[in-house]
C-alpha positions as CSV (number, residue, x, y, z in Angstrom):
1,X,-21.6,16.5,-27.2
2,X,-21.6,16.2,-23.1
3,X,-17.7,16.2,-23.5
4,X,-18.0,19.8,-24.8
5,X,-20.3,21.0,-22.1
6,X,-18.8,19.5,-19.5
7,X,-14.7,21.0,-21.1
8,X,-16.5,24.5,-21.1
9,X,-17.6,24.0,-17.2
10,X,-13.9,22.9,-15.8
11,X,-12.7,25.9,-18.2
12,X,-14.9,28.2,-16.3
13,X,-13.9,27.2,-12.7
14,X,-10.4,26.5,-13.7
15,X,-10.5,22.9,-13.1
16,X,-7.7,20.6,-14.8
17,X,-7.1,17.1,-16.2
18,X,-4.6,16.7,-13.4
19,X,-7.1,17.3,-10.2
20,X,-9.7,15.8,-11.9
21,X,-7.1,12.3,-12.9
22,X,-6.1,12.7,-8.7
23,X,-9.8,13.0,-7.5
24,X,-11.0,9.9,-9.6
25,X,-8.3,7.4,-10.4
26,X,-9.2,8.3,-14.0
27,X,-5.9,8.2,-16.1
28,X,-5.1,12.1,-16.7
29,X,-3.9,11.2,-20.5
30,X,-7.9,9.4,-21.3
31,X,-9.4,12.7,-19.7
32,X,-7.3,14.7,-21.6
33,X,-7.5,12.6,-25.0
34,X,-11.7,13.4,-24.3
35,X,-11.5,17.2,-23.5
36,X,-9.6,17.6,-26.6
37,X,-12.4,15.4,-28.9
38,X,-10.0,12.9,-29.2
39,X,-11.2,9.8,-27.5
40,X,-14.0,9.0,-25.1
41,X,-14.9,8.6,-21.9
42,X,-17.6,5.6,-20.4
43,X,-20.8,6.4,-18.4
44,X,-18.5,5.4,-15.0
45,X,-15.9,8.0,-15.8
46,X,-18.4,10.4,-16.3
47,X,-20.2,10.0,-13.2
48,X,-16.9,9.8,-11.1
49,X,-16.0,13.0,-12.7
50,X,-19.5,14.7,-11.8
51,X,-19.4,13.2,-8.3
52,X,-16.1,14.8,-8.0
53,X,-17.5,18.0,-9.3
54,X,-20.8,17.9,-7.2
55,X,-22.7,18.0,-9.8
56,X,-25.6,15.7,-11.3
57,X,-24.8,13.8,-14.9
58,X,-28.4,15.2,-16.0
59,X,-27.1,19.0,-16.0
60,X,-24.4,18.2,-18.7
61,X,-27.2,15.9,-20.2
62,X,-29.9,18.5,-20.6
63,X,-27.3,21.4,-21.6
64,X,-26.2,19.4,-24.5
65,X,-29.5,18.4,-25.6
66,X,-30.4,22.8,-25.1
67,X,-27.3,23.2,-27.2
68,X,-28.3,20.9,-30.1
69,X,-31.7,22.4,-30.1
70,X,-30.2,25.9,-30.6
């Protein structure tokens, strides 16, 4: 899942529900409810978060699709 690709990136550079919830307007509690597999995020959350990160949508897309193919 994208949600999994994208909770191992902020892991690796230390990024939080809290900065992430302050940079987007996103309420901290839905990003933490996704990280953890527990609810979901839209398409608009998703690319507030990567605009945030500086990062294109596509790179979580095609590492998920590489991980389901391993």
């Amino acid at each position: 899942m994208i949600i999994e690709v994208m909770r191992d990136y902020l892991e690796e550079r230390g990024v939080g529900s809290e900065e992430i919830a302050h940079a987007t307007g996103i309420d901290q509690r839905e990003i933490e409810g996704a990280l953890q597999g527990e609810s979901s995020l839209d398409f608009a959350q998703y690319a507030l978060i990567c605009r945030f990160l500086g990062v294109p949508i596509e790179t979580f897309i095609e590492a998920d699709e590489a991980r389901r193919k391993k």
